[in-house]
N, C-alpha and C positions, 0 to 999 in steps of 0.2 A: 469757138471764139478766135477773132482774128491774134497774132504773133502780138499789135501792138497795144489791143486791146488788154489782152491778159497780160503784157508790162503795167498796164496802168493799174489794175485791180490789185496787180501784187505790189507795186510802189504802195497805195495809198492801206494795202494792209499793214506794210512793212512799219508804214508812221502810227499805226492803230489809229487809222480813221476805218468807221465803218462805209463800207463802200455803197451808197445810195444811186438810183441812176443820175438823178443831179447834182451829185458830186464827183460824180464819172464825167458826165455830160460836162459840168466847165472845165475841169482838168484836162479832159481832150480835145477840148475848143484852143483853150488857151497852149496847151502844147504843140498843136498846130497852125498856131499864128504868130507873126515876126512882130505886129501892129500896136502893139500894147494897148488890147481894148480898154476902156471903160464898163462898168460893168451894165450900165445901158444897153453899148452895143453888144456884150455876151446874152442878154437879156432876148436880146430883138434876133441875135444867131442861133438861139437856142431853140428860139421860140416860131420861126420862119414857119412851119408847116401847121399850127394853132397853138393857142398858150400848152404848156407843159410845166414850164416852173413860173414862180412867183418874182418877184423884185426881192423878196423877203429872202427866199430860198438861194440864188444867187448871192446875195450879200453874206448869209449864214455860208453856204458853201466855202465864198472867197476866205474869210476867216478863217473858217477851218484848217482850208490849205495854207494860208497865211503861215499860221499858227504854230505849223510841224514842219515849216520852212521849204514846200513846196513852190509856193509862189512867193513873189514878193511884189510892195507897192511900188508904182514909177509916180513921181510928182515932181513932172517937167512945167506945169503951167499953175499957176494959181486957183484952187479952188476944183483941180481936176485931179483925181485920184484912177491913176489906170494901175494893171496887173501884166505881169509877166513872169512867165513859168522858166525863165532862165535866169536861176538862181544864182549861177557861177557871177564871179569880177567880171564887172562889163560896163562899158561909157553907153553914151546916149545921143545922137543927132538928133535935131527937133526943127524940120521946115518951118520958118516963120510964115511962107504964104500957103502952104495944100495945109500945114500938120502933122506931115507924116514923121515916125519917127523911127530910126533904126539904129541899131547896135553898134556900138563901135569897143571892136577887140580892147582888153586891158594893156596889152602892149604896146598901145599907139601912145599913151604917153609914160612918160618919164615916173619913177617912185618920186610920190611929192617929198616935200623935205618938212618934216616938220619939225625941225630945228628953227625956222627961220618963222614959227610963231608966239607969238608975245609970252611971254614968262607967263606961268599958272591954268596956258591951254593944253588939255592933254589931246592929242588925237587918237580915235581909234578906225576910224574909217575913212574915206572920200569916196566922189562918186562926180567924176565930168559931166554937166551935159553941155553939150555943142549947141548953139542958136545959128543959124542959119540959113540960104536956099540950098535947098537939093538939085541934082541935074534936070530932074522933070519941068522944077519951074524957070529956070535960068533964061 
């Protein structure tokens, strides 16, 4: 078994998930893509050489990983729920014309202040995302 293969079966032991190949198979999809797929297109990557896993099993999968804080959900657009396997503090670029969308470092901006909202709000997180063109479509 490949160096980054057996990283991945011992991360998803370490959270005690059991390690299935379609919950190996999205975790190492999704660890190696910047794209923050939907799980359609995990579905359609996974599945490129004839069915293998279900819609069902994908979705059960993402949870899973969800769950033990492997992945987390990105919802940059309304009504679209993508996934990314980079868990750490991180912004979000979001081409308004291709879609693409990419990471932008937590140090590109400023600690927000949350001083400066209304009496009675507490904050416990934030999360930038950028609207945009990217250079591809300029």
């Amino acid at each position: 078994m490949s160096q980054q293969a057996d990283q991945i079966v011992q991360t998803l032991k370490a959270k005690r998930l059991r390690v299935t190949p379609q919950r190996f198979a999205v975790y190492a999809n999704l660890l190696g893509r910047q794209d923050h797929p939907t799980a359609e297109q995990l579905l359609k990557d996974l599945n490129q050489d004839g069915p293998k896993s279900s819609q069902a099993t994908i979705y059960s999968s993402l949870q899973a990983l969800r769950d033990v804080g492997l992945i987390r959900d990105v919802l940059l657009e309304e009504g679209v729920c993508r996934y990314d396997a980079n868990v750490g503090l991180h912004h979000h670029f979001r081409c308004k014309h291709c879609g693409a969308i990419e990471d932008i470092p937590w140090e590109q901006f400023q600690q927000m202040d949350a001083s400066q909202l209304r009496s009675g709000l507490q904050m416990e997180s934030y999360e930038v995302t950028v609207h945009g063109v990217c250079d591809r479509c300029q």
